[in-house]
GUVEX-74126 format. One line per 5 residues: number of its first residue (from 1); their letters; for each residue x, y, z of N, C-alpha, C. Coordinates in Angstrom, 3 decimals. Each point is the difference from the previous one (the first is absolute). Layout:
NUM> a> X:Y:Z:X:Y:Z:X:Y:Z  ...
//
This chain:
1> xxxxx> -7.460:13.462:3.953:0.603:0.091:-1.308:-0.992:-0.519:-1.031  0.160:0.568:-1.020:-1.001:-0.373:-1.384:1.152:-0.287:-0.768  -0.745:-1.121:-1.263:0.658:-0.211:-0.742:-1.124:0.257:-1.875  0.447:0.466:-0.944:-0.520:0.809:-0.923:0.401:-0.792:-1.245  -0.887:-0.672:-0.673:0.564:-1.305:-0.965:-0.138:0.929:-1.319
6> xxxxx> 0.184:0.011:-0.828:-0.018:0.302:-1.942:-1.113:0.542:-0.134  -1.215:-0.874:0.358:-1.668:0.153:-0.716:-0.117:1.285:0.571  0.690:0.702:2.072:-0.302:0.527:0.557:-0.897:-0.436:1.266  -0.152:-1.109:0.410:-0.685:-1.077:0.978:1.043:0.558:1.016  -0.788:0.055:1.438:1.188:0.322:1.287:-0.552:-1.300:0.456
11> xxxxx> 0.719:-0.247:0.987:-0.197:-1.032:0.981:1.014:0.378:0.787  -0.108:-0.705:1.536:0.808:0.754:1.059:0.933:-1.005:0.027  0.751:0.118:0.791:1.632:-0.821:0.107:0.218:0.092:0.892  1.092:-0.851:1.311:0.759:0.313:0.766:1.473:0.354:-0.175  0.285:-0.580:-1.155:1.050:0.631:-0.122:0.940:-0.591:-1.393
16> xxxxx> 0.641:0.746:-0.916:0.438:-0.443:-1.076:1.647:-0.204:-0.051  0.624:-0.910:-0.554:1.494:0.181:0.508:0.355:-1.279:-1.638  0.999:1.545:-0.335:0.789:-1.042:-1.483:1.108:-0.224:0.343  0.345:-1.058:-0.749:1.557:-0.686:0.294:0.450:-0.122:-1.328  1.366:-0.869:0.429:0.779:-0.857:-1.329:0.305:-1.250:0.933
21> xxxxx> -0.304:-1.123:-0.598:0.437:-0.885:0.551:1.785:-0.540:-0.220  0.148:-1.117:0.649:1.687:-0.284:-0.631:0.251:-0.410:-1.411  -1.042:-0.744:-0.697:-0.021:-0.114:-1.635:-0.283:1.094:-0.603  -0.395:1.146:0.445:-0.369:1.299:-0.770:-0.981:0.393:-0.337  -0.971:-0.450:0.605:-1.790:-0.012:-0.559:0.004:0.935:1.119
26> xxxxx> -0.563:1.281:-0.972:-0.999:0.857:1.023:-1.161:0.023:0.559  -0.301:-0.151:1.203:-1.290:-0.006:0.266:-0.775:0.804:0.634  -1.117:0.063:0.374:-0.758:0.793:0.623:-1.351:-0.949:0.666  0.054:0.499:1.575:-0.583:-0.560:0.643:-0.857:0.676:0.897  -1.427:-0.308:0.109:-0.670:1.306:0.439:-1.266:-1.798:0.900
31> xxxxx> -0.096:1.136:1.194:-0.848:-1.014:1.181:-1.631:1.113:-0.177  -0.563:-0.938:-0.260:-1.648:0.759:0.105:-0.721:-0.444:1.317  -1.187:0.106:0.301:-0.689:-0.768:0.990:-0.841:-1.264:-0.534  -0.161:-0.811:0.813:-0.274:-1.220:-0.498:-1.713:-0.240:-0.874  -0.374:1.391:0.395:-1.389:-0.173:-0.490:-0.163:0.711:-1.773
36> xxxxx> 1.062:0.174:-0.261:0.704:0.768:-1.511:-0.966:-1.081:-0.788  -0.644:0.097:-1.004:-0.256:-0.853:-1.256:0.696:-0.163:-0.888  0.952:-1.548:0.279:1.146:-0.710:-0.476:-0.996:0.254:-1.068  -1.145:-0.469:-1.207:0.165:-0.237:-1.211:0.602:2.146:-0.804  -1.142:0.700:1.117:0.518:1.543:-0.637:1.073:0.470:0.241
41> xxxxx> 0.523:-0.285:1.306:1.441:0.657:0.278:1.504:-0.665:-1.211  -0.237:-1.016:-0.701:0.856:-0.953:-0.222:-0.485:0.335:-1.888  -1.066:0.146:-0.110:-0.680:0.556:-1.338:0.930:1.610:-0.258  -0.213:0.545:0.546:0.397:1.397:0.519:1.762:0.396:-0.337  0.243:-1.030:0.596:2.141:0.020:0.419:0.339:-0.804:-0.755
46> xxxxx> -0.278:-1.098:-0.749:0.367:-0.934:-0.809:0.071:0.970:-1.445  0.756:0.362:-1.085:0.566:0.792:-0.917:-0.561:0.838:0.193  0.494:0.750:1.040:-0.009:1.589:0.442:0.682:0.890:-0.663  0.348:1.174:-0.736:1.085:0.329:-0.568:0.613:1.049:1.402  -1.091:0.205:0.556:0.541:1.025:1.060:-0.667:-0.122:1.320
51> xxxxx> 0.401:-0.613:1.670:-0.737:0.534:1.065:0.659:0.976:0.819  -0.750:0.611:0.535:0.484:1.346:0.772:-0.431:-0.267:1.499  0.959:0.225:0.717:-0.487:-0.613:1.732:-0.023:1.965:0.405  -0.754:0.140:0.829:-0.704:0.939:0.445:0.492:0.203:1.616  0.781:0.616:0.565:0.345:-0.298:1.790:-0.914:0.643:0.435
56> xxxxx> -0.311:0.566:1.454:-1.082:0.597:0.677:0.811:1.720:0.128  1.050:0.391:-0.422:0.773:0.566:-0.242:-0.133:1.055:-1.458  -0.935:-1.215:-0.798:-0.136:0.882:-1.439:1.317:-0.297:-0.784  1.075:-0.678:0.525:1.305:-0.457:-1.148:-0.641:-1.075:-0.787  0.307:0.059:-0.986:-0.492:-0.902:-1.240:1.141:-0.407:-0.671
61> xxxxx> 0.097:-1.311:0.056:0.993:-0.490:-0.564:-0.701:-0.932:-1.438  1.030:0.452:-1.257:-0.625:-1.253:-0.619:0.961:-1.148:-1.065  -0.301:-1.058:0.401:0.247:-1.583:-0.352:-0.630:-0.052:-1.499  1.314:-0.424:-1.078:-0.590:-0.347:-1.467:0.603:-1.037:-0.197  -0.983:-1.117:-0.806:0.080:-0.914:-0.672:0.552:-1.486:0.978
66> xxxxx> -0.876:0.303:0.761:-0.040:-1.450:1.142:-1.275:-0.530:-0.540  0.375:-0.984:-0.738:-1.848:-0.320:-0.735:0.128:-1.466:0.129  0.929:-1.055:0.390:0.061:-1.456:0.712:-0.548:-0.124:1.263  -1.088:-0.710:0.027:0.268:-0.209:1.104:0.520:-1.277:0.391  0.730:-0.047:1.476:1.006:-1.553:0.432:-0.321:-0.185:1.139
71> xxxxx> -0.811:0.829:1.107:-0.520:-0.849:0.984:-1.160:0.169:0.330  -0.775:-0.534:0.728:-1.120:0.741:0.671:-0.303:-1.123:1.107  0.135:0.872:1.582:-0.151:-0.680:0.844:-1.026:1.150:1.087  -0.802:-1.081:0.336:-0.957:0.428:0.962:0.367:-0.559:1.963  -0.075:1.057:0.558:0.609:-0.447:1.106:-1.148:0.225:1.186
76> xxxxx> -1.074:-0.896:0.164:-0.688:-0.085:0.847:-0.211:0.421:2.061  1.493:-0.233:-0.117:-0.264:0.768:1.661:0.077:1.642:-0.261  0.743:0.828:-0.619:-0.112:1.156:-0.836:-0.964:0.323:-0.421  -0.566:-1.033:-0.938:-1.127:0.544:-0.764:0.866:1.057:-0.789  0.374:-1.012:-1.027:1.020:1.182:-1.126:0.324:-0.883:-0.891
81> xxxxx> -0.060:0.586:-0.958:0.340:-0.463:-1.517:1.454:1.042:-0.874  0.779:-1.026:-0.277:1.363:0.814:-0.360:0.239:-0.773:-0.798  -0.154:1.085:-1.649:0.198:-0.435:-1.218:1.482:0.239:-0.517  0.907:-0.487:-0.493:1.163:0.231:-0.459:-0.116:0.180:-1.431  0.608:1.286:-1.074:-0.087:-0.163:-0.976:1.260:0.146:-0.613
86> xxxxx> 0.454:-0.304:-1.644:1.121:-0.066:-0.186:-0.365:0.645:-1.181  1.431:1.055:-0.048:0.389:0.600:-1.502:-0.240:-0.899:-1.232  -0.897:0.606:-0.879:-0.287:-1.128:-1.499:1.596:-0.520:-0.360  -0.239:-0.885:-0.411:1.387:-0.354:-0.726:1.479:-0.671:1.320  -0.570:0.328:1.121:0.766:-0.614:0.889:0.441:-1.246:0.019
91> x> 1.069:-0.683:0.090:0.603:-1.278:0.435:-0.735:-0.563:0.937
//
């Protein structure tokens, strides 16, 4: 899976998955590989107006206005980095 930021930058993904949490904040959460460049990948997705995840399938889905970001955790036996972002203006 690819993921396709605003500027037009791909970077690959394992996999992207949006929610709502129980307070109502939408989010969007996408796992990269651990060797991703946290300062570009995070430059990139941080006030995004638009990313587009790419399947191996050719479905293109696309995610607007997740431009918070609220987590970023790196998970070393993985070797994966999974950024959480949140709708502007979210609670």
């Amino acid at each position: 899976m690819q993921i396709v930021t605003s500027s037009g930058k791909t970077f690959e993904a394992a996999w992207v998955l949006d929610t709502t949490t129980r307070h109502g904040a939408q989010q969007l959460t996408i796992q990269l590989p651990g060797t991703t460049d946290l300062s570009e990948i995070t430059g990139e997705l941080v006030g995004a107006e638009q990313i587009i995840s790419i399947k191996e399938t050719g479905v293109r889905t696309i995610y607007e206005g997740y431009t918070l970001l609220s987590s970023l955790i790196y998970t070393p036996d993985r070797n994966a980095l999974r950024l959480t972002l949140e709708r502007g203006g979210a609670a």
